[in-house]
Backbone bond lengths (Angstrom), bond angles and torsions (degrees), N, CA, C in turn:
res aa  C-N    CA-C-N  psi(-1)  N-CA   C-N-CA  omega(-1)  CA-C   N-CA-C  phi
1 X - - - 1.442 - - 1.531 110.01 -
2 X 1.177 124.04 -41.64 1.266 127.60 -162.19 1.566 94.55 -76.41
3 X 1.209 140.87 -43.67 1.620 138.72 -158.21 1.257 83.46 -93.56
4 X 1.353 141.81 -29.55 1.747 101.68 163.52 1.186 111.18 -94.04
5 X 1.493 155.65 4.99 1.398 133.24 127.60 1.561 123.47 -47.22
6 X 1.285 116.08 -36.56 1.455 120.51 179.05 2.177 103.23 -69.85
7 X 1.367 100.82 -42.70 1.569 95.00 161.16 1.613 124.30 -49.91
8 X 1.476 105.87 -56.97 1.621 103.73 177.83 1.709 114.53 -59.79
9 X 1.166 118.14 -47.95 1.551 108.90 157.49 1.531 125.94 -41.03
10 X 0.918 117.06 -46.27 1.659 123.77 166.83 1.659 111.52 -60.85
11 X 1.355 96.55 -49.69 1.870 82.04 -162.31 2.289 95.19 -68.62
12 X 1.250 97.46 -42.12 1.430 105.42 -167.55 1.835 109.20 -57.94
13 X 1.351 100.87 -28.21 1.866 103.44 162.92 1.394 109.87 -61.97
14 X 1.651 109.20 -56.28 1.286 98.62 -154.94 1.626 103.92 -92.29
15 X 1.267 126.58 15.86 1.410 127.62 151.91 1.384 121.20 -72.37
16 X 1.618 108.99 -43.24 1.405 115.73 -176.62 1.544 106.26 -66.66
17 X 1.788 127.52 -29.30 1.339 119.80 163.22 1.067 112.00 -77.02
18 X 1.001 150.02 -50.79 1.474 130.65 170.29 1.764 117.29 -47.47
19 X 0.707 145.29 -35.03 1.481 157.34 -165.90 1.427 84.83 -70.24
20 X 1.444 116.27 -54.14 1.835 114.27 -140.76 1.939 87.06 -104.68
21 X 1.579 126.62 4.68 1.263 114.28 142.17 1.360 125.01 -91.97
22 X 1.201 108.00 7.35 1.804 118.48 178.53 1.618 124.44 82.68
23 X 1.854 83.69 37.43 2.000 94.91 176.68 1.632 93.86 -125.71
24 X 1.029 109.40 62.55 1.664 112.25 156.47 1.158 115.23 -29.59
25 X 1.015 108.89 -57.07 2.149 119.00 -153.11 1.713 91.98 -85.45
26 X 1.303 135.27 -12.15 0.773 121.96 172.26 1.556 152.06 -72.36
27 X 1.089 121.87 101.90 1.637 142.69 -150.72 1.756 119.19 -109.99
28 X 1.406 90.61 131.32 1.563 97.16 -170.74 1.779 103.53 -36.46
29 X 1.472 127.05 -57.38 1.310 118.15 -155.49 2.105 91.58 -65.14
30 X 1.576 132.43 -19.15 1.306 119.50 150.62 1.423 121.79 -17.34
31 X 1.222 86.56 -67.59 1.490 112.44 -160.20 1.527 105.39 -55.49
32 X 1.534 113.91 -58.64 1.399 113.52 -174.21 1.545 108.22 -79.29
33 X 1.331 132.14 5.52 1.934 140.39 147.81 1.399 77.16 -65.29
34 X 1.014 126.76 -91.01 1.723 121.21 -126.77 1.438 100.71 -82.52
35 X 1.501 139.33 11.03 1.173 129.63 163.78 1.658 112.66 -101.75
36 X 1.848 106.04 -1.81 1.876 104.67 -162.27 1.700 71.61 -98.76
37 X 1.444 132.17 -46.52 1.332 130.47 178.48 1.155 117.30 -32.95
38 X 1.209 117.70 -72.86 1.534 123.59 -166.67 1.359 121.69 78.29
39 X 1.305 127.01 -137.94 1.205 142.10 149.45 1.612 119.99 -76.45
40 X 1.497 118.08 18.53 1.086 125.50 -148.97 1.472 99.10 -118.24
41 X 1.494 131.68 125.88 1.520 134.12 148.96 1.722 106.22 -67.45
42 X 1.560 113.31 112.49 1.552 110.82 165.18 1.300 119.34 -110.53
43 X 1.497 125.13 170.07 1.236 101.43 -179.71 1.444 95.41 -90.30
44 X 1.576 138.88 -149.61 1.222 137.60 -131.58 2.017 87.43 -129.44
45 X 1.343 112.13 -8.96 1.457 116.63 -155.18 1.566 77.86 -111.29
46 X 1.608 126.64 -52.38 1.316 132.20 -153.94 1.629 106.86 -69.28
47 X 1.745 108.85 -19.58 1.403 134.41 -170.01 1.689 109.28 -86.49
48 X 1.389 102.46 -42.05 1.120 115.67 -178.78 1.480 114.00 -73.44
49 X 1.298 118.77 -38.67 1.449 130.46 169.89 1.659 115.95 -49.77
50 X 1.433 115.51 -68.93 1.216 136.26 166.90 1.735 114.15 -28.85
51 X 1.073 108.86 -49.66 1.245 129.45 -170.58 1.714 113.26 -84.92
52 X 1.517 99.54 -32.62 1.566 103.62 174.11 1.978 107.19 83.06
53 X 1.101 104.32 35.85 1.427 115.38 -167.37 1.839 107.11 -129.50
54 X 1.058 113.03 147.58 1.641 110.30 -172.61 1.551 85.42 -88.91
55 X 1.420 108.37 166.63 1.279 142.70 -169.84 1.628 108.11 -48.21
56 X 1.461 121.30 -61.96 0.968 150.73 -146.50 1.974 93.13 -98.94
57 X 1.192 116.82 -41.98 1.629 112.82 155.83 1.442 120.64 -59.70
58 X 1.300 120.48 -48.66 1.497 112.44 176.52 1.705 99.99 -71.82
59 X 1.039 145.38 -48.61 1.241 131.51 -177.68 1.475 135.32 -48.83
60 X 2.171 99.76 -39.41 1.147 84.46 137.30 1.392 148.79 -107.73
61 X 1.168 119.77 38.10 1.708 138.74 159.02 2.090 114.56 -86.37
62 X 1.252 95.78 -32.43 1.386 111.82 153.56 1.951 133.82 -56.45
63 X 1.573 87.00 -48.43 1.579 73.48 179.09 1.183 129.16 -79.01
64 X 1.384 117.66 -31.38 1.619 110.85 166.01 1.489 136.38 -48.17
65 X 1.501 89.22 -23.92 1.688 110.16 -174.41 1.405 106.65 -81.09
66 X 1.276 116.60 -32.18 1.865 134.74 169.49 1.337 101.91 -54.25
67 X 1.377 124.22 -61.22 1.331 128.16 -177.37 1.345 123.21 -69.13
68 X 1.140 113.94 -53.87 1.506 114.35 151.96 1.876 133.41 -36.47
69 X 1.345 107.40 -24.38 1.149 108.68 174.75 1.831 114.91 95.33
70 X 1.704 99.97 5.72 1.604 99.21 -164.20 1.849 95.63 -84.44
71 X 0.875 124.59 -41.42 1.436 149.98 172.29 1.818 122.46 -99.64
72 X 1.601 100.67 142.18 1.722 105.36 179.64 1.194 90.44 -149.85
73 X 1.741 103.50 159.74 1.444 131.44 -169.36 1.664 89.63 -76.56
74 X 1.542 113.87 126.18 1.171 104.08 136.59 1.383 141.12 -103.72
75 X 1.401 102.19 147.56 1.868 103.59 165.25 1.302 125.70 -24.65
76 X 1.522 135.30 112.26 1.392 130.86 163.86 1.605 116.65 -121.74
77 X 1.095 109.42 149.25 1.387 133.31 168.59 1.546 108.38 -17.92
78 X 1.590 90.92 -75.81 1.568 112.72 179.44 1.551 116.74 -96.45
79 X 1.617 113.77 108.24 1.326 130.55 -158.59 1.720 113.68 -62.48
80 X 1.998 100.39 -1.45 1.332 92.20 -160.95 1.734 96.83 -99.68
81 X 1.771 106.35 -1.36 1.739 101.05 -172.03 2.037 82.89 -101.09
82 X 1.463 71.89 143.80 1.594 99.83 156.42 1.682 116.40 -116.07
83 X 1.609 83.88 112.84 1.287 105.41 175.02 1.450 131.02 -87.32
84 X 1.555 152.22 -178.23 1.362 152.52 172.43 1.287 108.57 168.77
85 X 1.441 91.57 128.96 1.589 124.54 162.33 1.521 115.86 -124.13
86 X 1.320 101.36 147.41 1.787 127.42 144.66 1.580 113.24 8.45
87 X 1.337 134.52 105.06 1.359 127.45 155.04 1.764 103.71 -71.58
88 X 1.226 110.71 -168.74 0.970 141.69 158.16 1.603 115.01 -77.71
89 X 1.305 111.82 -53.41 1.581 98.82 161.50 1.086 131.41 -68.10
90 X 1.690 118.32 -12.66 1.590 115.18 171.79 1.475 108.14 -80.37
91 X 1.265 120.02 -36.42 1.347 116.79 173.15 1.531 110.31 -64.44
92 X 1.003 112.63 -31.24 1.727 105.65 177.61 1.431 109.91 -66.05
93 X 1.447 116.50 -47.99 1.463 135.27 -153.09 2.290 75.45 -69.74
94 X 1.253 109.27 -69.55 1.386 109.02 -169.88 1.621 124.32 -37.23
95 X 1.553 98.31 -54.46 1.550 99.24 153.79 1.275 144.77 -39.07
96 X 1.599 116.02 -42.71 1.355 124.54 151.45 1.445 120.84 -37.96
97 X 1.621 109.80 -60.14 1.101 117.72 -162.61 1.725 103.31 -77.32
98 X 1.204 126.71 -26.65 1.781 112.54 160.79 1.445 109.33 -55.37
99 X 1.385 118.32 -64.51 0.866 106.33 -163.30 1.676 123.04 -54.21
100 X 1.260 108.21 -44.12 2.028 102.32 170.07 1.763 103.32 -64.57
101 X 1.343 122.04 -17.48 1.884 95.61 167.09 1.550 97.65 -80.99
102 X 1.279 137.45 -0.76 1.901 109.17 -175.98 1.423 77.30 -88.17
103 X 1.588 117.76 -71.95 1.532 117.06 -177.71 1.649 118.01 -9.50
104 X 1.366 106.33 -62.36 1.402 105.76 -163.82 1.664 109.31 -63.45
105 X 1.192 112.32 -34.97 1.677 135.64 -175.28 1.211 117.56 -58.50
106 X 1.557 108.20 -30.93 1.207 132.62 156.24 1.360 142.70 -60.09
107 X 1.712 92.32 -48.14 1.211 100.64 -173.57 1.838 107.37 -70.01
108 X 1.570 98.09 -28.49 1.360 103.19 -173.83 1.920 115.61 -64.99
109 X 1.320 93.95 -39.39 1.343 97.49 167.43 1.858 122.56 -37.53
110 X 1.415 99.03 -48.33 1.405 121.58 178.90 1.359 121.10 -35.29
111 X 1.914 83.62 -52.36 1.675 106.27 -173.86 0.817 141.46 -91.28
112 X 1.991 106.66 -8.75 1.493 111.02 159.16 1.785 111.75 -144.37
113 X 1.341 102.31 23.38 1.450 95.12 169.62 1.240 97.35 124.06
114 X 1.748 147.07 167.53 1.221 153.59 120.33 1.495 118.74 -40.58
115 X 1.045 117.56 -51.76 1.388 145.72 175.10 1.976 105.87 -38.74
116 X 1.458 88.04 -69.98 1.518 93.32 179.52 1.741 115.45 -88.17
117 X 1.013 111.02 -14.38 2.031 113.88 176.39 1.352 78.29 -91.38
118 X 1.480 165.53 -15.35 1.473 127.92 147.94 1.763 141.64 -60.14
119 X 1.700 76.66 -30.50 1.465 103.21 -178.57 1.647 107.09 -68.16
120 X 1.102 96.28 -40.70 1.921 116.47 174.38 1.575 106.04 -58.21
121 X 0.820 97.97 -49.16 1.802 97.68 171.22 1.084 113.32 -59.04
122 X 1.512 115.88 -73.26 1.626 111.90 168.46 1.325 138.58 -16.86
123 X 1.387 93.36 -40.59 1.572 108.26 -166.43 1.951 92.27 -86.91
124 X 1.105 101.43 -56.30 1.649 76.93 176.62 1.367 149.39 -83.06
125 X 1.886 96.95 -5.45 1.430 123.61 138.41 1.592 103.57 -25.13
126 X 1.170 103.05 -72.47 1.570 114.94 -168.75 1.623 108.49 -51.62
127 X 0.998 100.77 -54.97 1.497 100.13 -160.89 1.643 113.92 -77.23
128 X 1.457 125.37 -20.84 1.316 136.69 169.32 1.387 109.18 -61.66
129 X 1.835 108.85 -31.86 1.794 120.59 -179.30 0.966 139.70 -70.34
130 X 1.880 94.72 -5.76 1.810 121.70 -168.76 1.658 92.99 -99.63
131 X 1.468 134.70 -3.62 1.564 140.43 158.42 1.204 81.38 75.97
132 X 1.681 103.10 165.50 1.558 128.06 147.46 1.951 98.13 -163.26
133 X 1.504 90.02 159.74 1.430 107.92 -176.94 1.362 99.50 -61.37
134 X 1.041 126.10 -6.50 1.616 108.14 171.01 1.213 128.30 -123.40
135 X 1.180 122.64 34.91 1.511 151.10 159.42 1.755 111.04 -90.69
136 X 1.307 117.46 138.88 1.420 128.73 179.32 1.554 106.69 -62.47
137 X 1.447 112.86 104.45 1.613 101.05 173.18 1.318 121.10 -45.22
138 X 1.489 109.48 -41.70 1.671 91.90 168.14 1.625 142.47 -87.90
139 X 1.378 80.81 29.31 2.014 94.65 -172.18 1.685 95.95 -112.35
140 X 1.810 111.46 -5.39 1.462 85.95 -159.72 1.457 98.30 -87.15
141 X 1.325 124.21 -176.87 1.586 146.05 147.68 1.768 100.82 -31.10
């Protein structure tokens, strides 16, 4: 119970920084699109795979991000794949959001030691390593 209250504190910080850099719409499952992306144009099936999500789930986790400006269609070969990559505002919007996880990582350090905000890592090192079907295949360990 407590590490998912300590989660809702986390996501609800690092919403309120994103909001107050001017990425409102911006949402953790964002975050894990534009980190399975990369520097990478995928098609929408190759995205969906990565991610461990059916077709029709990433698409709609996709369109908001289209509208938002975090993601754009790219050009392909074959007119029948729909492709997407990385704007410039998703990379910005993403940047934000590293930077408040070192921040936050930090701050925790502050609050209970180096010693023990490593150990804290560890431990959820660990526990992110035990997988679940609802983790981004390409975000895991």
């Amino acid at each position: 119970m407590l590490l998912s209250l300590a989660g809702v504190v986390f996501v609800d910080a690092l919403h309120e920084r994103l909001e107050e850099a001017g990425f409102e719409d911006f949402t953790v499952r964002s975050g894990w699109v534009l980190r399975t992306l990369g520097d990478e144009e995928l098609s929408l099936r190759d995205l969906a795979e990565r991610m461990g999500l059916s077709s029709p789930g990433t698409l709609k986790a996709i369109d908001p991000m289209l509208r938002a400006g975090y993601v754009e269609r790219a050009e392909t070969s074959d007119r029948r794949v729909r492709a997407v990559r990385v704007t410039d505002r998703g990379r910005a919007a993403l940047a934000c959001a590293t930077a408040f996880h070192a921040e936050f990582e930090a701050s925790l350090a502050t609050a209970v030691g180096t010693g023990d905000a490593a150990a804290t890592r560890r431990g959820l090192e660990s526990l992110v390593e035990r997988g679940s079907a609802n983790l981004p295949r390409a975000l895991t360990p």
